[in-house]
C-alpha positions in Angstrom: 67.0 70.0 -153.0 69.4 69.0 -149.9 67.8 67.0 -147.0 67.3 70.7 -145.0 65.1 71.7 -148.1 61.2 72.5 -147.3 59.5 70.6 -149.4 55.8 70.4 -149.8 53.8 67.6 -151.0 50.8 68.6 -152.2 48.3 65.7 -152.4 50.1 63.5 -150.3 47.7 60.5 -149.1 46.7 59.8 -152.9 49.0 56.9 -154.8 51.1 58.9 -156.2 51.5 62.2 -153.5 52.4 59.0 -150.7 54.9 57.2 -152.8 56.6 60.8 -153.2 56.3 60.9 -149.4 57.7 57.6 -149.2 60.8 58.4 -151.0 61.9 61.4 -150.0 61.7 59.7 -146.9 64.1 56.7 -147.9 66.0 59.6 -149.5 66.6 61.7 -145.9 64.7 64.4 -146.9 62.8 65.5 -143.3 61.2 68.7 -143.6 58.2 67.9 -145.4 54.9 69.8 -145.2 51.7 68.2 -146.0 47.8 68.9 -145.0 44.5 66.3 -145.4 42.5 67.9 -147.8 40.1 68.5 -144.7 43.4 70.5 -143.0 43.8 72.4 -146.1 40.8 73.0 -149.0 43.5 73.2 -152.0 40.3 74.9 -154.2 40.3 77.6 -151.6 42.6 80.6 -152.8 42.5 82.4 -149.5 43.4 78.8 -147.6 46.2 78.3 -150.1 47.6 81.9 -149.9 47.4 81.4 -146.0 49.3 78.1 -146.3 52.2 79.2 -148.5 52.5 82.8 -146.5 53.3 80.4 -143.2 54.7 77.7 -144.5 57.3 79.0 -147.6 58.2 76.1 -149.0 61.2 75.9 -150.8 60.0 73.1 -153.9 56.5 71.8 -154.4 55.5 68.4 -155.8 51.7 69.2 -157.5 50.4 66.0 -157.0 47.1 66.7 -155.8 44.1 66.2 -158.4 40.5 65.1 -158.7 40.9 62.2 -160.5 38.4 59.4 -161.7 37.4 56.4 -164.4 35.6 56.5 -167.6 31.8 56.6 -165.2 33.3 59.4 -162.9 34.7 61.7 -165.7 31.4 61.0 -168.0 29.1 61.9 -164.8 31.2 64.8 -163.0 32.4 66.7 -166.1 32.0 70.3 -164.5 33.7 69.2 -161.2 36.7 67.2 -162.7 37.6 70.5 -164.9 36.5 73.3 -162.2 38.4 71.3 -158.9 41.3 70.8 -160.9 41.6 74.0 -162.5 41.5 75.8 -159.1 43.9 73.6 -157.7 46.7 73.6 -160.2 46.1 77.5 -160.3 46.1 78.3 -156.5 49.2 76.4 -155.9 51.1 77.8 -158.8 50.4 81.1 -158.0 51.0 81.1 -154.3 54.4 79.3 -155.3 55.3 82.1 -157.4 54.2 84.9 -155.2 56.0 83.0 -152.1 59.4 82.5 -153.7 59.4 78.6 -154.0 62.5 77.9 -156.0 61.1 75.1 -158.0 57.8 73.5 -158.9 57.0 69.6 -160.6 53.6 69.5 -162.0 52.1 66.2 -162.3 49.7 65.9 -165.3 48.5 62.4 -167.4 49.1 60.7 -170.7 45.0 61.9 -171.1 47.0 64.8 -172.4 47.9 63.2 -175.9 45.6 63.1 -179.1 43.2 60.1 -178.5 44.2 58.7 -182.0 47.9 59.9 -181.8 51.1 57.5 -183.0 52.2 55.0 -180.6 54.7 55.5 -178.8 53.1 58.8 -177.4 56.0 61.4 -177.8 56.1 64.7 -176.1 55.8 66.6 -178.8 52.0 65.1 -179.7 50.7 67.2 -177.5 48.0 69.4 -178.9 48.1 67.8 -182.1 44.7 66.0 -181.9 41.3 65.5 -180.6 41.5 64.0 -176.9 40.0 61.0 -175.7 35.9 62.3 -175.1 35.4 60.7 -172.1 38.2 62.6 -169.9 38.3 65.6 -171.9 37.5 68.2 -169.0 40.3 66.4 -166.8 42.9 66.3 -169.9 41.6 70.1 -170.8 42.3 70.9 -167.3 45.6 69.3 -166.8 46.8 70.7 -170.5 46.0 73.9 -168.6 48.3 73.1 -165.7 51.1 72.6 -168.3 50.8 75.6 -169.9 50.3 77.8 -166.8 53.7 76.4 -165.9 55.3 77.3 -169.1 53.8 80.6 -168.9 55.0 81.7 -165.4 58.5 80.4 -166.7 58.6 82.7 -169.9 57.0 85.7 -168.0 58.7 85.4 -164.1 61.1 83.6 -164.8 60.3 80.5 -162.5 61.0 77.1 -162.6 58.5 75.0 -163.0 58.5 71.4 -164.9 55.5 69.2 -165.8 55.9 65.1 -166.1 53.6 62.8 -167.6 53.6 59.5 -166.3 51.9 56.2 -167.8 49.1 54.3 -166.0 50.4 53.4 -162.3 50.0 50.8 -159.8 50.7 50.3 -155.9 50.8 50.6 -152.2 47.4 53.5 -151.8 46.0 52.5 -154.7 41.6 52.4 -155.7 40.7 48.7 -155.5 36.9 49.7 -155.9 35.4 47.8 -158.6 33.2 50.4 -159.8 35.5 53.3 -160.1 39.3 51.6 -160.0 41.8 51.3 -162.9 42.3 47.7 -164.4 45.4 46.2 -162.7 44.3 47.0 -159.3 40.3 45.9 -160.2 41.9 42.6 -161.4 44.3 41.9 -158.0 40.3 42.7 -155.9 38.9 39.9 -158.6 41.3 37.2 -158.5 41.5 37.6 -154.9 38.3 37.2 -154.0 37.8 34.1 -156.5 40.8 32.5 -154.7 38.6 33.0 -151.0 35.7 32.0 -152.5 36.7 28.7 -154.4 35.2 30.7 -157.9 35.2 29.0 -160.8 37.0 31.7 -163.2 37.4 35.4 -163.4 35.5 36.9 -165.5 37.8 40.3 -167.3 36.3 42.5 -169.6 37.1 42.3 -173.6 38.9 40.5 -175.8 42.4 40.8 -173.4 44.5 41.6 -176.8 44.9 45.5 -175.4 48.1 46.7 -174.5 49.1 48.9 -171.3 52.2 50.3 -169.7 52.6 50.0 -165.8 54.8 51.7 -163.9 55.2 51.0 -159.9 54.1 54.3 -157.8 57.4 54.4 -156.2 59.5 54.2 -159.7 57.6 57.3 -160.1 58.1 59.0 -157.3 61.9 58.1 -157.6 61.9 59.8 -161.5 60.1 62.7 -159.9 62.9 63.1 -157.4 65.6 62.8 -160.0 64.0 65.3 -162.1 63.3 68.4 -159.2 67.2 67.6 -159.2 68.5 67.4 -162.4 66.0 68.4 -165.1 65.0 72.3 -165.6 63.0 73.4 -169.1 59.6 74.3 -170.5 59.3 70.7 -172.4 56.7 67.9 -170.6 58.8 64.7 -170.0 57.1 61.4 -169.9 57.4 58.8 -167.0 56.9 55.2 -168.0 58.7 51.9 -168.5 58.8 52.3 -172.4 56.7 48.7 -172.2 53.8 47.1 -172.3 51.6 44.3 -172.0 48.3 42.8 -173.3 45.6 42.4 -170.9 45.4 38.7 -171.1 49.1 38.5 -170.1 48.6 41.1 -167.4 45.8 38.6 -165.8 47.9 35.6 -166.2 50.7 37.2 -163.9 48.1 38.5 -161.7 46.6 35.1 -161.3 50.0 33.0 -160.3 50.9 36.3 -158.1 47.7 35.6 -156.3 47.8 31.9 -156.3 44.1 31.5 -158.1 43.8 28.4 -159.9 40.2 28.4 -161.6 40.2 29.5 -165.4 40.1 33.2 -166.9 36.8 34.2 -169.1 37.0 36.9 -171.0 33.5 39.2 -172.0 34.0 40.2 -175.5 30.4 41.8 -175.2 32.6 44.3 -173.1 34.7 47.3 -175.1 38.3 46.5 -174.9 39.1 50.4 -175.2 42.3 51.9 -177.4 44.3 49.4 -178.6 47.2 50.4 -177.6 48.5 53.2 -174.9 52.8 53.4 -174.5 54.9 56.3 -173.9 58.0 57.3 -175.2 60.6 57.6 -172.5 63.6 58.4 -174.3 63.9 62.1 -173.1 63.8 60.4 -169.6 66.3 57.7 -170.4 68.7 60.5 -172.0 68.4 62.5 -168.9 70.0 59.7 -167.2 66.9 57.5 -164.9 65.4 54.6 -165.8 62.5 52.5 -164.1 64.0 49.4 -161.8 60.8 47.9 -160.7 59.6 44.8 -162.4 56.0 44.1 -163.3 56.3 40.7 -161.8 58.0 42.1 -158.7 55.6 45.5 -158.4 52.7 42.7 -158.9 53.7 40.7 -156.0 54.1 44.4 -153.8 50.6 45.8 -154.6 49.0 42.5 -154.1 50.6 42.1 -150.6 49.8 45.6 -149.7 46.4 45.2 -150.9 46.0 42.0 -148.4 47.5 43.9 -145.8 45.8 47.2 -145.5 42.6 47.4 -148.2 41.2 43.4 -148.4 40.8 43.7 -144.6 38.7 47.0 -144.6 36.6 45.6 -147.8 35.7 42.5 -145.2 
């Protein structure tokens, strides 16, 4: 890509699609195209094959997705696998039939074998049962990887697919009901510290281990990787580390400046054990993640005061 490069960002208002945004931005890319989802219906083949026919973009990010927690994928199995399916398939295939000279395909680590080794290598995939719970969203994202592989042996396109770890950030879900654990917990302690609580209540035992990786580290490796990085083989995004839960509310708790106690529910599942990628192919391939926990932590939780805690109030 060279800062004249049309580039579309598909997906772009969601954590993820905005931090791509953001950095191509910082990076003096200007011609980007983007459309709301109400602009553009991405499930709509005729809208997307309209789009691409006026637009031709030259590379594509694929970061648009239905995405969800455990209650959302157990409740909305048809639509997480039927939305996604039709939006990884539109896209592809209006990129191919419009010329776009490459395509990055953002899947999930829901991808791996629930009970695979840790740390999850690439080449786990399709070795195992998936995780039950997100299995139509992992099905349908497995799908998106393949479809990219296919086009490559059979047109000749380029078209790579990344897997990055669980992510944090500026546009992030701070919903209780339906938001990932790192930003639920910066909504929790927060509203303890205005509401002189007691303690924090967190779910489990806190002995779990996750990776986090800032939105913006991913959009970087993204960037580096439409740039540098062409093959059929997924590559993972992460940090390569990871932290229990208990440790991950400590920081949270001096980043927000709460000073009650932390409880932990052990009546509450604690989840897999475990969940840490392998990121040697991305370290070999020359990019490495910069952003600190601690320092990411203190980014999202400013953001979140800024823009989400004074829409929640």
């Amino acid at each position: 890509m060279n800062n004249k490069s049309k580039i579309y960002v598909a997906g772009h208002r969601g954590l993820v699609g905005s931090a791509i945004v953001r950095m191509l931005n910082k990076k003096g890319y200007k011609n980007i195209v983007f459309r709301t989802s109400k602009e553009l219906d991405l499930r709509d083949k005729f809208a997307v094959d309209s789009f691409f026919a006026e637009e031709k973009p030259e590379f594509v990010f694929l970061a648009a997705a239905k995405v969800g927690g455990i209650v959302a994928n157990n409740q909305y199995p048809a639509d997480f696998i039927r939305d996604n399916l039709l939006i990884q398939t539109n896209i592809i295939d209006a990129a191919y039939r419009n010329n776009v000279k490459k395509l990055l395909f953002l899947g999930s680590t829901c991808i791996y074998p629930k009970l695979a080794p840790q740390p999850l290598k690439e080449e786990y995939l399709l070795t195992g049962l998936l995780e039950p719970t997100n299995e139509p969203y992992a099905i349908a994202k497995i799908a998106g990887i393949k479809m990219c592989e296919s086009y490559n042996r059979q047109y000749g396109t380029e078209y790579i697919s990344v897997m990055p770890t669980n992510l944090y950030g500026e546009n992030d879900n701070f919903d209780l009901h339906t938001s990932h654990v790192l930003p639920a917990l910066i909504r929790k302690f927060h509203e303890a510290k205005e509401n002189n609580a007691e303690f924090v209540e967190v779910w489990g035992t806190g002995t779990p281990k996750r990776e986090f990786l800032y939105a913006d580290d991913l959009a970087d490796a993204c960037i580096y990787l439409m740039n540098n990085y062409t093959g059929n083989e997924i590559v993972n995004i992460g940090v390569g580390e990871d932290i229990s839960i208990k440790e991950l509310a400590g920081k949270i708790k001096k980043v927000v400046g709460y000073t009650g106690e932390i409880k932990f529910d052990t009546t509450k599942p604690d989840g897999t054990p475990r969940k840490l990628v392998d990121v040697k192919k991305l370290n070999l391939l020359g990019w490495r993640a910069t952003t600190t926990l601690d320092d990411g932590l203190e980014k999202a939780y400013n953001w979140f005061i800024e823009n989400e805690f004074t829409k929640i109030n």
